[in-house]
Backbone as CSV, one residue per row, in Angstrom:
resi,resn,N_x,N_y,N_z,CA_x,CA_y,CA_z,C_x,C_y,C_z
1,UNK,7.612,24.057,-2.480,6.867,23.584,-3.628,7.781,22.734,-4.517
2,UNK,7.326,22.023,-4.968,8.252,20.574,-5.810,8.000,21.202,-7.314
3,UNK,8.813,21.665,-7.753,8.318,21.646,-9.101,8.827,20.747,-10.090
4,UNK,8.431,20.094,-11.062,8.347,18.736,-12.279,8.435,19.488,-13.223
5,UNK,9.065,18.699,-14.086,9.367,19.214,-15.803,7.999,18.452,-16.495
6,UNK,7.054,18.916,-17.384,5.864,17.937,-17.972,6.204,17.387,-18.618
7,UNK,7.732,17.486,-19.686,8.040,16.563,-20.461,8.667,15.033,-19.343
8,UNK,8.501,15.177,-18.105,9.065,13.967,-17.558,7.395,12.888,-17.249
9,UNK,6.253,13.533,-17.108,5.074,12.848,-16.709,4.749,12.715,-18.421
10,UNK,5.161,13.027,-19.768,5.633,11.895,-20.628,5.943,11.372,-20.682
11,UNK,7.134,11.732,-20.221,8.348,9.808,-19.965,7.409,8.663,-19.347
12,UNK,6.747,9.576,-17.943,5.926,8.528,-17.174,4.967,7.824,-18.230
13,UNK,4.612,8.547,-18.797,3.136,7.558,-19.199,3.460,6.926,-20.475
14,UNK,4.671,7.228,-21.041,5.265,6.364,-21.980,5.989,5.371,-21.666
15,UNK,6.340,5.487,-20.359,7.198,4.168,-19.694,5.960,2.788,-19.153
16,UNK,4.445,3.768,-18.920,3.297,2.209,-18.244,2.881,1.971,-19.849
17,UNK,2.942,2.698,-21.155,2.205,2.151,-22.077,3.617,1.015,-22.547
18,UNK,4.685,1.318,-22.331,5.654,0.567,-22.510,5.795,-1.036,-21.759
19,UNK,5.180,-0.931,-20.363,5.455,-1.638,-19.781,3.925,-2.772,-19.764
20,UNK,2.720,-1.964,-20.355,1.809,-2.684,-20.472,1.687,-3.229,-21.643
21,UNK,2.429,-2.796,-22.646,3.047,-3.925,-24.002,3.943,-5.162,-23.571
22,UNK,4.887,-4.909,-22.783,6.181,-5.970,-22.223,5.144,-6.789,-21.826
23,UNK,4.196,-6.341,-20.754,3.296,-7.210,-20.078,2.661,-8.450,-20.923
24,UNK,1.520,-7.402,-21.906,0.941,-8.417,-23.001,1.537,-9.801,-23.797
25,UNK,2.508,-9.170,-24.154,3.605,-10.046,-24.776,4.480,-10.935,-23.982
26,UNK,4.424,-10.859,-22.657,5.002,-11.777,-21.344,3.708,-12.711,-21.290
27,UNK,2.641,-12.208,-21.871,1.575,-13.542,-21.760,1.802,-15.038,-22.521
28,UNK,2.219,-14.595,-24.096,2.726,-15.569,-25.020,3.965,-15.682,-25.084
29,UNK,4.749,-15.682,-23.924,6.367,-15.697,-24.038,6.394,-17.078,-23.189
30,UNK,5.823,-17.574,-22.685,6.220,-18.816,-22.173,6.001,-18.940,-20.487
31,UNK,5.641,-19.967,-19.440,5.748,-19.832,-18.300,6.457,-19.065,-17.731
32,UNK,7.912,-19.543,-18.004,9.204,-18.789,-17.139,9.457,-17.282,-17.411
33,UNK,8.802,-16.669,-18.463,8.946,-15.325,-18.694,7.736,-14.498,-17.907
34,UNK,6.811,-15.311,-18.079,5.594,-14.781,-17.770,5.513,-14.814,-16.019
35,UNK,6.146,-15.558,-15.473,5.874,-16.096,-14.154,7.634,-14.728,-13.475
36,UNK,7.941,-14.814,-14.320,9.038,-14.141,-13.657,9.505,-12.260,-13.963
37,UNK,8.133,-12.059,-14.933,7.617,-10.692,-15.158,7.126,-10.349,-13.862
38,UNK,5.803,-11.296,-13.597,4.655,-10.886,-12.567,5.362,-11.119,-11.111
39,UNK,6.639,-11.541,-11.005,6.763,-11.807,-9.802,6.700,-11.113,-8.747
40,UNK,7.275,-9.462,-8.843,6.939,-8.246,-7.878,5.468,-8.673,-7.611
41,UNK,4.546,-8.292,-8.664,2.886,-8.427,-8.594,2.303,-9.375,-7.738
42,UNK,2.723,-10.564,-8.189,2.162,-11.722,-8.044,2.703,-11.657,-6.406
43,UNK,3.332,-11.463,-5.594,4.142,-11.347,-4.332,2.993,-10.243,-3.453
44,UNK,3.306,-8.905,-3.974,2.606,-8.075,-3.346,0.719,-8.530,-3.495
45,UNK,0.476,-9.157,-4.410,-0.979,-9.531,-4.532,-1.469,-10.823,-3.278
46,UNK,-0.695,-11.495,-3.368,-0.935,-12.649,-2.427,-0.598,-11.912,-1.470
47,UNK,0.371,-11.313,-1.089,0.717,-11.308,0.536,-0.316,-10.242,1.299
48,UNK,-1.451,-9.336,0.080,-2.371,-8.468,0.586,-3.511,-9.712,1.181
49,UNK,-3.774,-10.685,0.448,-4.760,-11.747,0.588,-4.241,-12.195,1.793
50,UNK,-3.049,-12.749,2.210,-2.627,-13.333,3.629,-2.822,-12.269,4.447
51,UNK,-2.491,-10.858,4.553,-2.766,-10.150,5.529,-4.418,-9.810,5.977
52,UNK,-4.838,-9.876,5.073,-6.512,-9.491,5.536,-6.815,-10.931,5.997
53,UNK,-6.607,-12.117,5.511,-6.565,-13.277,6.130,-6.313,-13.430,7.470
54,UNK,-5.348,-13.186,8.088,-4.860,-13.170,9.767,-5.699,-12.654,10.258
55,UNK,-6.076,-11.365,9.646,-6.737,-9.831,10.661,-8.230,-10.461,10.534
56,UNK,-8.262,-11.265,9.412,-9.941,-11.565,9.757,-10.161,-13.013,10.179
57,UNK,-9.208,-13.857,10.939,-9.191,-14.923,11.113,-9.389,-16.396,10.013
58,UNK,-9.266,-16.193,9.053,-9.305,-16.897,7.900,-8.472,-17.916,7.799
59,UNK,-7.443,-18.015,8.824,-6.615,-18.985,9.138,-5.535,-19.488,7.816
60,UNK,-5.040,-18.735,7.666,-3.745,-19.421,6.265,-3.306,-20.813,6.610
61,UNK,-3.286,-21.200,5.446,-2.581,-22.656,5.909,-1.582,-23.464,4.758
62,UNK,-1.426,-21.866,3.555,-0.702,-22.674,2.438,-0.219,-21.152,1.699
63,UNK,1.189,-20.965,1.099,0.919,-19.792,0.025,2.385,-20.334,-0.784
64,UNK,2.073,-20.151,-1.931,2.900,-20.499,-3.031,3.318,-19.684,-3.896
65,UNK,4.311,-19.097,-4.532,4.551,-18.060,-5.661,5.111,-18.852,-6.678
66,UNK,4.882,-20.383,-6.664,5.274,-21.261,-7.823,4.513,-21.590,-9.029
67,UNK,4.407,-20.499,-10.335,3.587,-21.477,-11.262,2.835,-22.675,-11.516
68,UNK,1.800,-22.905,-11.208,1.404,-24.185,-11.693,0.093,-24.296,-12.528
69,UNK,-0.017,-25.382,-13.258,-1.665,-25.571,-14.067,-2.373,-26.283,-13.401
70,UNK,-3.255,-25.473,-13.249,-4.770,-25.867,-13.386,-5.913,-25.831,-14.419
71,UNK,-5.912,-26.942,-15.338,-6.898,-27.212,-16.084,-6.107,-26.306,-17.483
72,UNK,-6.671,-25.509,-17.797,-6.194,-24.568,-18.978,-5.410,-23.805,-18.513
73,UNK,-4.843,-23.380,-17.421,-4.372,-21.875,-17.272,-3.750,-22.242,-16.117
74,UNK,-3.002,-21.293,-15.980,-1.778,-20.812,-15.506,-1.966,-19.926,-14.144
75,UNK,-1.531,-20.574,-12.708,-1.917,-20.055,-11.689,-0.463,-19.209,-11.099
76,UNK,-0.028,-18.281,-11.199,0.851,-17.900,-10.509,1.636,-17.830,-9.545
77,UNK,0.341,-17.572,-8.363,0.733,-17.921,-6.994,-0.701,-17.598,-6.253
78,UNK,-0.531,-18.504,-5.280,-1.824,-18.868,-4.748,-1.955,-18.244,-2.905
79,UNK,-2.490,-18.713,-2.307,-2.712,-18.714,-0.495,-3.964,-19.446,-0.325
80,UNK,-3.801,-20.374,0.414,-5.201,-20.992,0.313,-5.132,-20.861,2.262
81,UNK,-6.384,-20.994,2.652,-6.944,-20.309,4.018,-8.151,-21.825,4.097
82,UNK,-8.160,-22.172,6.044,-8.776,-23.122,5.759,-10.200,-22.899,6.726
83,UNK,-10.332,-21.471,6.702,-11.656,-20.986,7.694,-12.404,-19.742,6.647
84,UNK,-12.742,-19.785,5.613,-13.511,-18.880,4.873,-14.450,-18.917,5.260
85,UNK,-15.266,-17.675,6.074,-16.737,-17.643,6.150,-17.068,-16.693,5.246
86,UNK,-18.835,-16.660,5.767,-19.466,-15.658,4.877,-18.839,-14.347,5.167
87,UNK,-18.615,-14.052,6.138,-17.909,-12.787,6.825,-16.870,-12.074,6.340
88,UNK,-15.776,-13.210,6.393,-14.469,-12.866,5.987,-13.621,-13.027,4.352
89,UNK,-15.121,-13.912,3.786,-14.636,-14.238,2.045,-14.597,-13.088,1.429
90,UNK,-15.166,-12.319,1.763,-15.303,-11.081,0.508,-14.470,-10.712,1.028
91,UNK,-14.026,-9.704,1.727,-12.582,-8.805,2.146,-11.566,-9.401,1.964
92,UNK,-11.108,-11.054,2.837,-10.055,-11.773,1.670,-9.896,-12.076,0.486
93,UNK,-10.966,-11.890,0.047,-11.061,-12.005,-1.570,-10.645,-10.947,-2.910
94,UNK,-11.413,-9.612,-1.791,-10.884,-8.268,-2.864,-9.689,-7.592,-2.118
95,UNK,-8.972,-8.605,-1.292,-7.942,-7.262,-0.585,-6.988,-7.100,-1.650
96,UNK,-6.602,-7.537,-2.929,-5.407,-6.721,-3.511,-6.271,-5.624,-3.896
97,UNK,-7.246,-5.413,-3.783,-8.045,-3.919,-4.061,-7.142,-2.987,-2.981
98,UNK,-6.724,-3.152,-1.684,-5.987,-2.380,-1.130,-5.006,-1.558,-1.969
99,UNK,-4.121,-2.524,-2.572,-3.253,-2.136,-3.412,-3.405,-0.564,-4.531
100,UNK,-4.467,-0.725,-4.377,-5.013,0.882,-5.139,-4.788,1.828,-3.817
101,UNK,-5.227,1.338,-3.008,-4.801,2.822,-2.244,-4.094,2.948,-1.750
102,UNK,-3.160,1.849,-1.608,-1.546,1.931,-1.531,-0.894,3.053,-2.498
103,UNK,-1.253,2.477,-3.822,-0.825,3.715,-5.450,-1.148,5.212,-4.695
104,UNK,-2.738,5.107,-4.623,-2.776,6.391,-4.319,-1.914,7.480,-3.183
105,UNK,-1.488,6.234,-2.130,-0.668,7.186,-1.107,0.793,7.123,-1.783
106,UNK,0.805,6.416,-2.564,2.651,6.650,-3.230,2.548,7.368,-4.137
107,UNK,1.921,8.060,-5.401,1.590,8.803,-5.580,1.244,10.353,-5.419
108,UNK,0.744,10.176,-4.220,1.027,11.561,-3.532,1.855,11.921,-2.825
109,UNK,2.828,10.756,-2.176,4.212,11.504,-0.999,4.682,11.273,-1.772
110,UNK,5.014,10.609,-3.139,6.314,10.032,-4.087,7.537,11.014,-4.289
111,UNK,6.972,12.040,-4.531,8.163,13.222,-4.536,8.877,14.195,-3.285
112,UNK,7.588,14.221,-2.127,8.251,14.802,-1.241,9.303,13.480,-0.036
113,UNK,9.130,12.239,-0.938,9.972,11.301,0.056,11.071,11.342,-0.922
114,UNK,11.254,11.761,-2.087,12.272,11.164,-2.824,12.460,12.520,-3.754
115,UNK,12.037,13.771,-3.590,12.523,14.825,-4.854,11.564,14.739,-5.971
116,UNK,12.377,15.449,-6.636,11.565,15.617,-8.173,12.998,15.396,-8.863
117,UNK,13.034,14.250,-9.997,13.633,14.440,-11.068,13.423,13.228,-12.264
118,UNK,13.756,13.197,-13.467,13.318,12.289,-14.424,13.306,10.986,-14.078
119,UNK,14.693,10.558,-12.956,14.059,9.043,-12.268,13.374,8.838,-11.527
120,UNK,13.527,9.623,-10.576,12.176,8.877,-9.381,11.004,9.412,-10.268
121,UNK,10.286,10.252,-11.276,8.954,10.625,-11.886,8.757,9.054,-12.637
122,UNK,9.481,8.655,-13.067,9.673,7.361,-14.100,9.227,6.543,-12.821
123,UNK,10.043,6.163,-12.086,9.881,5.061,-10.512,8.570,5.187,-10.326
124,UNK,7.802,6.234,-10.156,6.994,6.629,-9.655,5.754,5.719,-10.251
125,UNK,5.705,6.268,-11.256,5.179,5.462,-12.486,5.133,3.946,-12.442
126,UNK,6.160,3.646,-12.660,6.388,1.858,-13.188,6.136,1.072,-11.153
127,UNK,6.172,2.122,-10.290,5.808,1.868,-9.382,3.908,1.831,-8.717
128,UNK,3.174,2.754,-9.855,1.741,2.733,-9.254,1.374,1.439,-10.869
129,UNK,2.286,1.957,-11.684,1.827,0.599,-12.771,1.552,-1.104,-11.942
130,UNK,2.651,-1.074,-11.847,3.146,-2.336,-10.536,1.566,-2.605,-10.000
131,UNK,1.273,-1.660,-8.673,0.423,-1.842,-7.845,-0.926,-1.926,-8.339
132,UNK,-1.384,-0.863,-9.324,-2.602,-0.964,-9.905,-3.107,-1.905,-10.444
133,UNK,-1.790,-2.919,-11.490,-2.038,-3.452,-12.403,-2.614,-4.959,-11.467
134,UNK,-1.782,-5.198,-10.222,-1.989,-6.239,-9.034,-2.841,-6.200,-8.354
135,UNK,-3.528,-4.790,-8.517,-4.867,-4.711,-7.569,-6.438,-5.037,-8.317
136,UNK,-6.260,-5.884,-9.433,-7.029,-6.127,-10.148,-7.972,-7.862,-9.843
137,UNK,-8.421,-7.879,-8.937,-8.925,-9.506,-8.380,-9.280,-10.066,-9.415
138,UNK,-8.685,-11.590,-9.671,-8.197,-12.463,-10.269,-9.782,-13.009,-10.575
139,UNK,-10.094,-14.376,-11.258,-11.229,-14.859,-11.450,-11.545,-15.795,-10.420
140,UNK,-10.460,-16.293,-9.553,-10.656,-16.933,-8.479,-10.998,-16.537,-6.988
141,UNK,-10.151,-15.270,-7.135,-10.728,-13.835,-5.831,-12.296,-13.789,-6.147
142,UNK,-13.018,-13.352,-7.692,-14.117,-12.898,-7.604,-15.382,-14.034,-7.379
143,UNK,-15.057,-15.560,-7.655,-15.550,-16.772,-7.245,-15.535,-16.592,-5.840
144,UNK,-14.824,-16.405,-4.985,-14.633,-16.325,-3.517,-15.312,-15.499,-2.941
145,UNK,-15.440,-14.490,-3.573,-16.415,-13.020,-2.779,-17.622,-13.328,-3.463
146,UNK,-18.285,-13.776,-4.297,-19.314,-13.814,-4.800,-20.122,-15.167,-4.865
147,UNK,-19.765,-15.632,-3.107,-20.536,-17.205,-2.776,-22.069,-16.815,-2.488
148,UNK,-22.770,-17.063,-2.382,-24.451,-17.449,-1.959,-23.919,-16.336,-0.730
149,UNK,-23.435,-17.134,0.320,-23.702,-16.308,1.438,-23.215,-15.197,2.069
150,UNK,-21.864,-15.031,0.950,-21.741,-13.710,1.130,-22.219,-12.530,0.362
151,UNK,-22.933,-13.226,-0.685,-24.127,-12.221,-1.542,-25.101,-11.803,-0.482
152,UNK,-25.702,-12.679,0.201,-26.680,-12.634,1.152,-26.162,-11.321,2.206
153,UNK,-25.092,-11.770,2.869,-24.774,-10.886,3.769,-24.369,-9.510,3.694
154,UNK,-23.782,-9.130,2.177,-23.277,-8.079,1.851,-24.162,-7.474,1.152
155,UNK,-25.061,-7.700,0.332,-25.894,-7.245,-0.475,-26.611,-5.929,0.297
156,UNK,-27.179,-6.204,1.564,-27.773,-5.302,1.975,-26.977,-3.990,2.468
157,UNK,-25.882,-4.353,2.773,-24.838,-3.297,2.781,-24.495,-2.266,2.009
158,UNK,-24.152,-2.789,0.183,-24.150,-2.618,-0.930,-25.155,-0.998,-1.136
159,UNK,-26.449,-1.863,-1.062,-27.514,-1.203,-1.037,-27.867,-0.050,-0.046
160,UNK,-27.243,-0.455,1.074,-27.306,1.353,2.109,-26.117,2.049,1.626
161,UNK,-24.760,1.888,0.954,-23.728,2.783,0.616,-24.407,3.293,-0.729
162,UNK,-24.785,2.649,-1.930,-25.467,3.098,-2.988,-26.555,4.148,-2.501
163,UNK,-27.452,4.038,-1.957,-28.467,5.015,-1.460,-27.723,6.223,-0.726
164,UNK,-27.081,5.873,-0.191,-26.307,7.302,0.439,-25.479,8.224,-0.121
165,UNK,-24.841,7.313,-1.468,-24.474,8.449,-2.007,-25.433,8.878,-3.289
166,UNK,-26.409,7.831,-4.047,-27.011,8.239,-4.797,-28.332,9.325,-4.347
167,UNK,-28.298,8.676,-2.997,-29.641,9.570,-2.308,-29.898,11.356,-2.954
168,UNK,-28.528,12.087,-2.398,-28.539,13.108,-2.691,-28.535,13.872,-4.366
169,UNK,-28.595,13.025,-5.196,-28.389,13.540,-6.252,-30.549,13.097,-6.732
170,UNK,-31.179,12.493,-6.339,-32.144,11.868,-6.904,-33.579,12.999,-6.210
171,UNK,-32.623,13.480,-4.752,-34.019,13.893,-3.971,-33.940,15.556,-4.776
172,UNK,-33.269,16.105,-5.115,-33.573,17.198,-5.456,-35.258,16.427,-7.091
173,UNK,-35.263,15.707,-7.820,-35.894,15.254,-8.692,-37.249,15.016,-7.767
174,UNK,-36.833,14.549,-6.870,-38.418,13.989,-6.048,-39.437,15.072,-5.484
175,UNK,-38.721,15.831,-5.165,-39.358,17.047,-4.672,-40.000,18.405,-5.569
């Protein structure tokens, strides 16, 4: 059994409210601060988008971790793919959603791969901060998954997972 001190899962959660202030304030700090905060993120976020890319044939054909503007704002790092279908846009689109259940499996082996003590509980932390905060699809991911035809194609899908799990809570009411 691993046992933890609770004053250290303080430290933890005082170290992501810490680090989600640094964050905020890396917004109005300038390109080079901001671009070189997110860089873990911005790395592990794209390279989830290139991997579901290959596996779903989406064909990569570009990926960048270089700042640049577009229009008002500030693109981090990109992957652009030159076979998006209806098929394969949505899953390349939300795969840094993986990234959550990445957290969740580091999270749970975090201590039996590495112990229990005030640093790795801290690591632990600034490590699912990291991933969570990257698994958040961008406004350009959610443009991509949310074309005409992959509304079309997924929608009905949507709608048999919703019923299956809402099913059971509604039929006890029907009866």
């Amino acid at each position: 059994m691993i046992v933890q001190h609770p004053f250290w899962h303080i430290c933890g959660i005082s170290l992501v409210i810490l680090l989600a202030a640094i964050h905020r304030q890396s917004r109005s700090s300038g390109i080079f601060i901001l671009a070189l905060w997110n860089l873990a993120g911005v790395i592990l976020h794209e390279l989830a988008h290139l991997l579901v890319g290959i596996i779903l044939g989406a064909e990569p054909k570009g990926m960048t971790f270089i700042p640049h503007r577009e229009g008002n704002r500030w693109r981090l790092g990109s992957v652009s793919f030159s076979r998006i279908t209806a098929l394969n846009a949505v899953p390349v689109a939300l795969a840094p959603l993986g990234l959550a259940g990445i957290a969740y499996l580091v999270a749970t082996n975090w201590l039996a791969w590495f112990g229990a003590s005030l640093t790795t509980t801290l690591t632990l932390y600034a490590t699912c901060f990291i991933l969570l905060y990257n698994a958040l699809p961008s406004r350009q991911d959610l443009r991509v998954a949310c074309n005409w035809k992959s509304t079309l194609l997924y929608s009905p899908v949507a709608i048999l997972i919703a019923i299956y799990f809402i099913w059971p809570r509604i039929k006890p009411f029907l009866a």
